[in-house]
C-alpha positions as CSV (number, residue, x, y, z in Angstrom):
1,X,12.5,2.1,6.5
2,X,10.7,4.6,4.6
3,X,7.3,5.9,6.3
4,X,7.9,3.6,9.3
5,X,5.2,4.4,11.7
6,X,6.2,3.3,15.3
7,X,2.5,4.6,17.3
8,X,0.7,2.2,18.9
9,X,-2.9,1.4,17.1
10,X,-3.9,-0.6,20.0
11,X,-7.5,1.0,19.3
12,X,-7.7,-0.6,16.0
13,X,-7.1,-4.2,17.7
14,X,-10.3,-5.6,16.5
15,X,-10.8,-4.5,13.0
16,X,-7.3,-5.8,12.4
17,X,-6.5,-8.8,14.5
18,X,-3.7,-10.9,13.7
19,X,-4.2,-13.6,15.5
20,X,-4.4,-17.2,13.6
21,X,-3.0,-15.3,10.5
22,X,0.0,-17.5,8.4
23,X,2.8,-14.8,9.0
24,X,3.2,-15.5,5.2
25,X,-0.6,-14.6,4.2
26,X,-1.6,-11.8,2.2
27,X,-3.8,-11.2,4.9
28,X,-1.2,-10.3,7.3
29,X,1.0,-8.7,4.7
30,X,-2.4,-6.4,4.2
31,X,-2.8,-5.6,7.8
32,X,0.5,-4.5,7.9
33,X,0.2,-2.1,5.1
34,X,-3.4,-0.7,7.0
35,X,-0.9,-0.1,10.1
36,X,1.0,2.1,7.7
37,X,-2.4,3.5,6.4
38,X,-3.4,4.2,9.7
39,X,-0.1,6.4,10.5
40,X,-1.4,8.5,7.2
41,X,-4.9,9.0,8.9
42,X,-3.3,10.3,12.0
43,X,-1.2,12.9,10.1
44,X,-4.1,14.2,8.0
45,X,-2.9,11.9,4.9
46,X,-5.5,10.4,2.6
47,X,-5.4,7.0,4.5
48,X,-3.2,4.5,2.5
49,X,-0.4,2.3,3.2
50,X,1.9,-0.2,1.4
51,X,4.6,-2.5,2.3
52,X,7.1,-4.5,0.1
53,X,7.9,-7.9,0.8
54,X,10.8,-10.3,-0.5
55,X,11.1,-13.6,0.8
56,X,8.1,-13.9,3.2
57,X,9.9,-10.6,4.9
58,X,8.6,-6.9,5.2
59,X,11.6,-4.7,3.1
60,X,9.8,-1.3,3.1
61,X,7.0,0.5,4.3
62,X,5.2,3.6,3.4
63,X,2.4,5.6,3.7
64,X,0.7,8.8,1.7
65,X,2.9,11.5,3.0
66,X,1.6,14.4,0.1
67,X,0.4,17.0,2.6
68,X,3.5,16.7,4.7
69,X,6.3,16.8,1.7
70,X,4.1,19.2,-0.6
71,X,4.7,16.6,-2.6
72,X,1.7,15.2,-4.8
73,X,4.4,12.3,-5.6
74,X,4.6,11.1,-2.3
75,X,2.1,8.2,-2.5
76,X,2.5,5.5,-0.2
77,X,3.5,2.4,-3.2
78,X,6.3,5.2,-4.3
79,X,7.8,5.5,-1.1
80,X,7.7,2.0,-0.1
81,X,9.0,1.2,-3.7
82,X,11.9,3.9,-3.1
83,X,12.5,2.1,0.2
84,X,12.8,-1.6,-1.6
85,X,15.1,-0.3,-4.1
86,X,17.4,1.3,-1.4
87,X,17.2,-1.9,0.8
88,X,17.9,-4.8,-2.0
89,X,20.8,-2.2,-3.5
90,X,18.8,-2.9,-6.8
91,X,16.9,-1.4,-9.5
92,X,14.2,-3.7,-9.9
93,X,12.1,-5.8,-8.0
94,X,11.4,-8.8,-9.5
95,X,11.1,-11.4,-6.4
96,X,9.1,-8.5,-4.3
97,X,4.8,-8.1,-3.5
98,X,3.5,-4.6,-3.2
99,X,0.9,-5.0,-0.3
100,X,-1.0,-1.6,-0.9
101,X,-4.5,-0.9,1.0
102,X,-5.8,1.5,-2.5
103,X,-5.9,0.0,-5.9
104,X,-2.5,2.0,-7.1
105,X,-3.2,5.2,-9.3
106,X,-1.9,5.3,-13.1
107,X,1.9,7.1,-11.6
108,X,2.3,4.1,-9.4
109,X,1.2,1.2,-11.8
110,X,3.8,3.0,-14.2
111,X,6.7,2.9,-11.5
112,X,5.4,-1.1,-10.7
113,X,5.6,-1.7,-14.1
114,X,9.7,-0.1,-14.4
115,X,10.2,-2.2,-11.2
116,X,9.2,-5.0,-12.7
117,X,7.4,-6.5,-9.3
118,X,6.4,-9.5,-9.4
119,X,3.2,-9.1,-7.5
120,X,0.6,-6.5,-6.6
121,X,-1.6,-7.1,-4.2
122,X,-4.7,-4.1,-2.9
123,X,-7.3,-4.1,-1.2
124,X,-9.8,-1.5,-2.3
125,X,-10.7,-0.6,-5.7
126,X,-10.3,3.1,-6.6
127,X,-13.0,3.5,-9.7
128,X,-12.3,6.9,-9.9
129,X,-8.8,6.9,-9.6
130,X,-7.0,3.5,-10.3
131,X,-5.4,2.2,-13.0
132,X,-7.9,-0.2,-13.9
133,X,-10.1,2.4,-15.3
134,X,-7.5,3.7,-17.9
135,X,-5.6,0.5,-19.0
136,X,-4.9,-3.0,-16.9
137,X,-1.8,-3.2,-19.0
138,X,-0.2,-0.6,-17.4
139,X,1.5,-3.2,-15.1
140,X,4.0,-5.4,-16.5
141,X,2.5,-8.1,-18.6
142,X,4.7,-10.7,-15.7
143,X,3.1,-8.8,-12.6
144,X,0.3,-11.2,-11.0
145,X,-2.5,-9.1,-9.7
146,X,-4.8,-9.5,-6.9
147,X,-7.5,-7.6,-5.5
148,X,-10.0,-7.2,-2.6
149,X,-7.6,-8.5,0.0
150,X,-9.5,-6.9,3.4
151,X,-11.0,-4.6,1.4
152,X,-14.1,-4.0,3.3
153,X,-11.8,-2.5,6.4
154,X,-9.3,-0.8,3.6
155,X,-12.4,0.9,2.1
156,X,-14.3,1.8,5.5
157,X,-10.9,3.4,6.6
158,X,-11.0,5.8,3.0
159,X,-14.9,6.5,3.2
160,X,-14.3,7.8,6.7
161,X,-11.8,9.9,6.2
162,X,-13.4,11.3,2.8
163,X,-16.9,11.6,4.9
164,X,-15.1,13.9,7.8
165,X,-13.4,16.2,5.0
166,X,-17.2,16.9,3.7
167,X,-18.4,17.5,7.6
């Protein structure tokens, strides 16, 4: 799977513990996708992290990898959607979630949208640079949206790594 991250964030234990979570929650699905966030951080990536997930079952995973591909492209939602595609053998994912821990930019609403997922789900908002500021519709009009999914731990992940650039 694209942007698999194998490390160990047994140090993170507490701020994303999955114990008592339905296996099929957005919840865990979320946690998942800050595992993959996490891998970004430790690489020097602006911390996010998406997985894909068709029938109850992680299909992709990725994480920003921009630094590392000199690739500005390489945002976490387009490598796990590049992963989906690959694994299903198919060019759009209708019966898929996008579990992504930053409220996707304008490039990967636009490649949700031509994917045709069926659901988006994110935790923090990005007022600066989401989608949301230029145009909702940039989704597809049949792609449910939902937001704030552990965003409090999504967010305090990005304003950490933001604060340490400035120190």
């Amino acid at each position: 799977m694209a942007g698999y991250c194998q490390k160990d964030h047994a140090q993170y234990q507490d701020k994303i513990d999955l114990v008592g979570l339905s296996i099929h929650s957005d919840d865990f699905f979320m946690k998942q996708a800050y595992q993959q966030a996490l891998c970004a951080q430790e690489m020097g990536e602006v911390p996010v992290g998406a997985v894909v997930v068709s029938g109850n079952q992680i299909i992709s995973r990725g994480h920003n990898q921009t630094e590392m591909l000199h690739d500005s492209t390489a945002h976490a939602e387009m490598l796990a959607l590049t992963a989906a595609f690959n694994y299903l053998g198919a060019k759009y994912l209708s019966d898929c979630t996008l579990y992504v821990t930053l409220e996707p930019c304008v490039m990967c609403a636009g490649a949700t949208y031509w994917a045709h997922i069926a659901k988006i789900v994110y935790a923090a908002s990005d007022p600066r640079r989401g989608f949301k500021k230029y145009h909702k519709n940039i989704i597809h009009p049949k792609t449910k949206l939902v937001s704030g999914v552990l965003k409090n731990e999504c967010g305090k992940l990005l304003d950490l790594f933001f604060e340490n650039l400035r120190n």
